[in-house]
C-alpha positions, 0 to 999 in steps of 0.5 A: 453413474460413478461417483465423479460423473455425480460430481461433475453434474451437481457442480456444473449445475450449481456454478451455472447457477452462480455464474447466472447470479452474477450475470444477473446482480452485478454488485459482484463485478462492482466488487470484483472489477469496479471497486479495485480500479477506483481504489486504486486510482484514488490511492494511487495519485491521492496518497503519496509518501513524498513531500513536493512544492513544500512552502518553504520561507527564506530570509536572506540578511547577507546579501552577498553572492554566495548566500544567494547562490546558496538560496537559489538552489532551494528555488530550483529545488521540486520540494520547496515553493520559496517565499522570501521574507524581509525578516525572521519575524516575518517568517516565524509569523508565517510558521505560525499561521501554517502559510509555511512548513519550514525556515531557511535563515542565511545570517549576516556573516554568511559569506564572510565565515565562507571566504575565510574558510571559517564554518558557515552556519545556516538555521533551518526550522521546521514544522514538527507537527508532522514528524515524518513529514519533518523529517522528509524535509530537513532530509532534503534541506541537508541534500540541497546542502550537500549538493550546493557544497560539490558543486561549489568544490567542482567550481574551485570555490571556497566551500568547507571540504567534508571529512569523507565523500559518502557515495550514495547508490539506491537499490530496487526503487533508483527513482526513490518514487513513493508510488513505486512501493505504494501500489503493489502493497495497494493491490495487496489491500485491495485484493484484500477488501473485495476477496473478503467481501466477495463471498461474505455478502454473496452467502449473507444475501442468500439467506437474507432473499430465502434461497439458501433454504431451497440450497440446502434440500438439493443434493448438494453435498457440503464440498459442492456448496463450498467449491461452488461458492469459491470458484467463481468469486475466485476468478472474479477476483483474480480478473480484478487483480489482473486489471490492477497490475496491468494499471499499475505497470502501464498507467503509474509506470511501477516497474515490475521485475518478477515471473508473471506465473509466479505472481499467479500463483502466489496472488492465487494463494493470498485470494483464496486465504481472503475468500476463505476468511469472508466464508468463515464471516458468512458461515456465521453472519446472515445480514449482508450488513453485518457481514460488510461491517465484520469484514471491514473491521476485522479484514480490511482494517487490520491489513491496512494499519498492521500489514507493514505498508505504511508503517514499519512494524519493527519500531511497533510493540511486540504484541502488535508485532505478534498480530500482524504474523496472523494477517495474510496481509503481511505476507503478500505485500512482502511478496508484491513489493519482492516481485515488483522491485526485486524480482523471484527472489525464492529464499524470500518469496516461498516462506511467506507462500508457505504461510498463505497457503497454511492460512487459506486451508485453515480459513477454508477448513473452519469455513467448511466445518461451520457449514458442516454444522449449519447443514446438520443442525 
């Protein structure tokens, strides 16, 4: 019998044995399928970069038509929740008791400085213990000020004319949704979480139940061993990418402007860099435990904080930048957030293809090569 026909009888025998392993322990389908919709149901309506219904006080000393007319459009406004305070006391006691986010104080003199063609001066104070929240709102403050200016000039009213009209148009995310950049840098996490956890436990718990001694005097050869526990954990973690991206598209409406193949390939490429990290940890570990712990803290962790989804790793340190390029983590949210806003962008997608590719041989070499010594030693 040749050498391929060999092959080909010791793999299909050891994946039907994985196949049945599964079929039988379905905490690999929990991992695989259950866990990714959860994440992404619970990051998906929980976690939002937008500020909505901010509680917002207004004290309004003129009482005049054009200082209501410029309180009203906070009213109408979906980020602000107005309360009207009958004082700037009141209101600065409110800010004290975190009942409110921010003030809008119209003074006396509001209308009369308008009228006259004199600047009209309007104090907003803002809740700073969060500064990109407070950020976010005096952002929409000077929008709703803006607004209320043009609108006053398209009306013919006295309204102080800005120097230069800034004409404002958003690329890639027209909506300017924060979900629409959340969930694909999302299936990049989650993708991340179960391909490491996927072949860490499932090589841990062999050892742990004894049947990885009965494994090792079969005469699978080390490549079969390796092949045989990355391909099938490889398709369950391509089903449960698959699933998150159509949940994305269809149920959060992210729009996704790329190639379908070529999100394959490279989701192909980011879950094989992920299955031979966890490898690499269950050719080391032998308790499932430890192996779920190494993987959080040194997988998941890593790629959440320094894989430039919710914090922008140009304002980082340097060392902390320098880090991040070891993380595949990095490189396939760049690809996600490219494939879903922009589209193939090819300049941008295949040097980051390139260094996925680069990390999953060396992940899957150093894996073969602790296994090597396990199987030898």
């Amino acid at each position: 019998m040749s050498r391929s026909a060999l092959f080909l009888m010791r793999m299909r025998g050891f994946l039907r044995k994985e196949v049945l392993q599964i079929y039988r322990d379905p905490s690999s389908i929990a991992l695989a399928i259950f866990l990714p919709m959860v994440l992404l149901f619970i990051f998906g309506y929980g976690v939002s970069l937008d500020a909505e219904d901010v509680p917002l006080a207004v004290v309004l000393d003129d009482p005049g038509p054009e200082a209501r007319d410029f309180a009203a459009r906070y009213d109408l406004s979906i980020y602000f929740h107005t309360h009207y305070a009958k004082s700037i006391i009141e209101a600065e006691r409110w800010m004290t008791q975190r009942r409110v986010e921010g003030i809008v104080h119209i003074p006396q003199g509001f209308a009369a400085d308008l009228l006259a063609g004199r600047t009209a001066k309007v104090q907003i104070i803002i809740n700073g213990v969060d500064a990109n929240r407070a950020r976010l709102i005096q952002g929409y403050s000077h929008g709703i000020l803006q607004k209320w200016t043009e609108v006053r000039q398209a009306r013919g009213e006295p309204a102080l004319r800005p120097a230069a009209t800034v004409t404002q148009r958003v690329w890639f995310n027209e909506s300017s949704i924060s979900r629409n950049y959340l969930v694909p840098g999302l299936i990049t996490l989650i993708m991340t979480l179960t391909g490491i956890l996927l072949t860490a436990l499932v090589v841990a718990r062999e050892w742990e139940r004894g049947t990885m001694e009965a494994i090792l005097v079969t005469p699978l050869r080390r490549i079969d061993l390796l092949l045989g526990k990355v391909l099938p954990y490889y398709v369950l973690g391509m089903l449960g990418m698959v699933l998150s991206v159509v949940v994305g598209i269809f149920l959060f409406g992210v729009p996704f402007r790329g190639s379908i193949l070529a999100l394959l390939f490279l989701s192909s490429l980011f879950m094989l860099a992920s299955l031979g990290f966890g490898l690499l940890i269950s050719a080391v570990i032998r308790v499932q435990f430890v192996a779920a712990q190494i993987s959080i803290v040194a997988g998941y962790l890593p790629a959440l904080f320094l894989s430039g989804l919710l914090f922008d790793l140009d304002s980082t340190p340097r060392f902390i930048q320098i880090i991040s390029y070891i993380l595949p983590a990095k490189y396939f949210v760049t690809i996600s957030h490219t494939l879903f806003m922009t589209g193939n962008v090819w300049p941008l997608l295949l040097p980051n293809a390139l260094a996925l590719a680069s990390m999953a041989t060396l992940f899957i070499a150093l894996a073969y090569r602790n296994i090597t010594k396990r199987l030898d030693g």
